[in-house]
N, C-alpha and C positions, 0 to 999 in steps of 0.2 A: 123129606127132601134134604138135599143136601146144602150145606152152605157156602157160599161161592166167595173165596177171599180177593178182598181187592189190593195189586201189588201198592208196595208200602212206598211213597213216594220221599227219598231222602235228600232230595238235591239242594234242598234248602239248609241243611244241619253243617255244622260246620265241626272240623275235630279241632278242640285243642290241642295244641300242642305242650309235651310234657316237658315243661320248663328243668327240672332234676335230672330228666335223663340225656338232655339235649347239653347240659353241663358236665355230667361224667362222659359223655362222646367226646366234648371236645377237648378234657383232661387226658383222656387216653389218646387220644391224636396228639396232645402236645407233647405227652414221654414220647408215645410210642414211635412216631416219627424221627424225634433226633434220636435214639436209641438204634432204628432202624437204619438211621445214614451212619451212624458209625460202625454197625455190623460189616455194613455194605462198602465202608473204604479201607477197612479194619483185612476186609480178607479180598481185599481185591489190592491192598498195598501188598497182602503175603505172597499172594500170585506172580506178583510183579517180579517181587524179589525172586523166586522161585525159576522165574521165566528169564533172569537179570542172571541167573545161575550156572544154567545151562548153556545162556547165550556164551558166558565167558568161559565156560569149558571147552566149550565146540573152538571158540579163536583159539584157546589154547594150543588145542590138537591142531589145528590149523597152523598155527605158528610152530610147533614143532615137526610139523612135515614139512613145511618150505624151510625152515632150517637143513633139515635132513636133506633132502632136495638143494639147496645151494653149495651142501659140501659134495654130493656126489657129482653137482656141475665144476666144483672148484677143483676137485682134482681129478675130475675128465680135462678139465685145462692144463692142468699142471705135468698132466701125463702127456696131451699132444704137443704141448709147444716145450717140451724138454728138449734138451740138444740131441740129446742121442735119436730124439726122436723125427725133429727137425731133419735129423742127419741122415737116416733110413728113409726117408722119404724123399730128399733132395737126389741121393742117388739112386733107387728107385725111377725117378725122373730123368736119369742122365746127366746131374751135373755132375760136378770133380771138382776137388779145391783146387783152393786157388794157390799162388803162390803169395803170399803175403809180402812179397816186395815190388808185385805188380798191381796193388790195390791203388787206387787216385783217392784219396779225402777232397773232397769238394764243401769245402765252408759256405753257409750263407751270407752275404755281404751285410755289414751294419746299416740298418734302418737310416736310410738319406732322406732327411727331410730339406729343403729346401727354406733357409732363413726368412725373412720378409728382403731382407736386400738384395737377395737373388731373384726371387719375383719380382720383385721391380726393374732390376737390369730385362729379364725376359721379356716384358710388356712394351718393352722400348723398341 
């Protein structure tokens, strides 16, 4: 016959715990950790830079086509509001000079402020 084994009941046993190994975990956790954070800001400061790089190349270019850009608006200006050009346009329009001895100058009058002793004759 055969012999019939009886399961081995362990719930009572208790494991130690291995007091040397539980000390090199936490010596490698203490390099290995700050080692770790400084990998990790080490190459994420280079990215930055990296990123910090490009940013300012792209404004560059940016700034050099709205430079580009304000000179071909500064002299689309300079070219419509020229006299000769002013002048082809006015007559174009139908006007005709003038005589320059029939022009009126019309001055703005100097800024009249009223003293306090004038305000006060007024109120009376």
């Amino acid at each position: 016959m055969y012999a019939q084994k009886r399961p081995i009941d362990n719930a009572h046993i208790v494991r130690e715990r291995d007091r040397q190994r539980f000390r090199e975990l936490l010596a490698l956790l203490g390099l290995g950790i700050p080692i770790g954070l400084f990998l990790l800001l080490f190459t994420w400061q280079n990215l930055e830079v990296i990123r910090l790089g490009h940013e300012a190349t792209r404004l560059q270019k940016q700034r050099k086509d709205i430079e580009n850009a304000n000179k071909v608006l500064q002299y689309e200006l300079d070219r419509l509001t020229s006299l000769h050009s002013v002048e082809q346009k006015a007559t174009a329009l139908g006007f005709e000079r003038t005589d320059p001895r029939v022009v009126v100058m019309v001055q703005k009058p100097a800024d009249h402020r009223p003293r306090p002793a004038d305000r006060d004759r007024t109120r009376r």
